[in-house]
C-alpha positions as CSV (number, residue, x, y, z in Angstrom):
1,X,0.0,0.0,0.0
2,X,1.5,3.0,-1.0
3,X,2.5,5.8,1.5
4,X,-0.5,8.3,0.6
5,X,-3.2,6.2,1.2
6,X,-2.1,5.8,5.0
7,X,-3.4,7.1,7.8
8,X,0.1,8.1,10.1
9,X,-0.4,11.2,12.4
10,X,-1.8,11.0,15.7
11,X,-4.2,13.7,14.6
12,X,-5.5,12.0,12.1
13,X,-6.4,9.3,14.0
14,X,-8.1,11.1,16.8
15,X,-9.8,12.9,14.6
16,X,-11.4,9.5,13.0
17,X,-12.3,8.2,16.3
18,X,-13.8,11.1,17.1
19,X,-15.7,12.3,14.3
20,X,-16.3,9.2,12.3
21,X,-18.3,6.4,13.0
22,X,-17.6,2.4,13.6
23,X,-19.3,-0.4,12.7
24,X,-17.9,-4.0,13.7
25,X,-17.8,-7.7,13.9
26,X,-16.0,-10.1,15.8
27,X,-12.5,-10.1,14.5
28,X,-12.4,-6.2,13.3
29,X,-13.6,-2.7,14.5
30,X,-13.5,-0.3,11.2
31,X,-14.0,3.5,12.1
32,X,-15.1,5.9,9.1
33,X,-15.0,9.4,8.0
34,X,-15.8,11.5,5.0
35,X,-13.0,14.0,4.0
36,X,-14.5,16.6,1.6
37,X,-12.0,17.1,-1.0
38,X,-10.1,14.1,-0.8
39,X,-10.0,12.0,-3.9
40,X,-8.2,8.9,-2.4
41,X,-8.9,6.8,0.8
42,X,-6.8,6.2,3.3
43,X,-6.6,3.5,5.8
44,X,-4.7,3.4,9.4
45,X,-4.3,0.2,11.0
46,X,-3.9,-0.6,14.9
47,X,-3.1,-4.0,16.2
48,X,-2.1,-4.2,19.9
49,X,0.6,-6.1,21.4
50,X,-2.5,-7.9,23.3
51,X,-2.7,-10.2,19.8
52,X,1.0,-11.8,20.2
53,X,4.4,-10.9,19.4
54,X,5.7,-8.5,16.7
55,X,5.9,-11.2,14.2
56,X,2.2,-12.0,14.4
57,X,1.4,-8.6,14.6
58,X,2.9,-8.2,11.2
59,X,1.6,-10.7,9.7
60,X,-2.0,-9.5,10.4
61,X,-1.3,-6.0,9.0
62,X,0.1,-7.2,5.9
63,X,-2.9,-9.6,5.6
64,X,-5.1,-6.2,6.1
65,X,-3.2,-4.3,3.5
66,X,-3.4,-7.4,1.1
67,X,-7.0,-7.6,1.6
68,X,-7.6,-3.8,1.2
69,X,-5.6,-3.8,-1.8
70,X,-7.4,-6.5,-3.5
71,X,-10.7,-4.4,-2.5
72,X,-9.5,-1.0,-3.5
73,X,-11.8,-0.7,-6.4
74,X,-14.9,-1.8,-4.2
75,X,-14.2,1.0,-1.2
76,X,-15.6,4.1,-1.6
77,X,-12.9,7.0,-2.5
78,X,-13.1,10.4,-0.1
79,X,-13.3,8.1,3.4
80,X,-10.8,7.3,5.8
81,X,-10.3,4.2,7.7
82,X,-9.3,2.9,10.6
83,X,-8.8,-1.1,11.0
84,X,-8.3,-2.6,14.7
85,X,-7.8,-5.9,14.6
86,X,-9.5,-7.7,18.1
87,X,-8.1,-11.5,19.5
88,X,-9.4,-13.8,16.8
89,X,-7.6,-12.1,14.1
90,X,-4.1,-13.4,15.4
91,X,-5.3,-17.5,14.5
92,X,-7.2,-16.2,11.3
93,X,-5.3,-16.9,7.7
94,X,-5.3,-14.2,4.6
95,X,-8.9,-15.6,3.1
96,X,-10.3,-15.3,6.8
97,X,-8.8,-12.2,6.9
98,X,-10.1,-11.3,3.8
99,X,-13.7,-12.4,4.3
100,X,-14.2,-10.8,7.7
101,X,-12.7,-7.4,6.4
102,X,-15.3,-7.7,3.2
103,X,-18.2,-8.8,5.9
104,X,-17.5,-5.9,8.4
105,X,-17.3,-3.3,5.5
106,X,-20.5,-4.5,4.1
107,X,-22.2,-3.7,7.2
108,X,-20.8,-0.5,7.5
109,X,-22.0,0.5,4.1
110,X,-18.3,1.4,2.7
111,X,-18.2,-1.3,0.2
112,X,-19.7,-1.0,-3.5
113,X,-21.1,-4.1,-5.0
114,X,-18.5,-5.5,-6.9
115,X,-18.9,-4.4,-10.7
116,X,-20.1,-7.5,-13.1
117,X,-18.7,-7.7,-16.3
């Protein structure tokens, strides 16, 4: 994921915690603003050292980013977001990942249907 579609200041985040809104499900708590203006979306991720070591960690943000990547096209631009991954994200594999990300987004109503060709 490329360095402009992060979320990275302190600011930022506080700012999407307070002004946007969440939606969740059991392995994921997504928070959500509209930025007026903003033609991209940004994501910030937050996984705490409750969920294991740096190592695992790791490896459940780069299975985040993988999976956000792979759904770039169906997220709606303008927004950011902010990922927390909860406990049963540190046993879940990339198409767990993957499908809980896509369920929790659905719910939140930040995901366009994907386009049929």
């Amino acid at each position: 994921m490329k360095k402009e579609l992060r979320v990275k200041k302190n600011k930022d985040f506080q700012e999407i915690f307070q002004k946007g809104y969440s939606f969740a499900n059991r392995q994921f708590v997504v928070y959500s603003l509209k930025k007026e203006g903003q033609e991209i979306f940004r994501i910030g991720l937050s996984v705490s050292k409750k969920l294991g070591n740096a190592v695992t960690r790791n490896q459940i943000k780069r299975y985040i980013r993988q999976a956000i990547f792979e759904l770039k096209d169906q997220l709606y631009a303008g927004n950011d977001y902010i990922i927390i991954a909860r406990k049963p994200a540190a046993e879940m594999d990339f198409f767990e990942v993957k499908k809980s990300l896509t369920h929790v987004l659905k719910v939140g109503k930040v995901l366009k249907s994907p386009k049929r060709t």
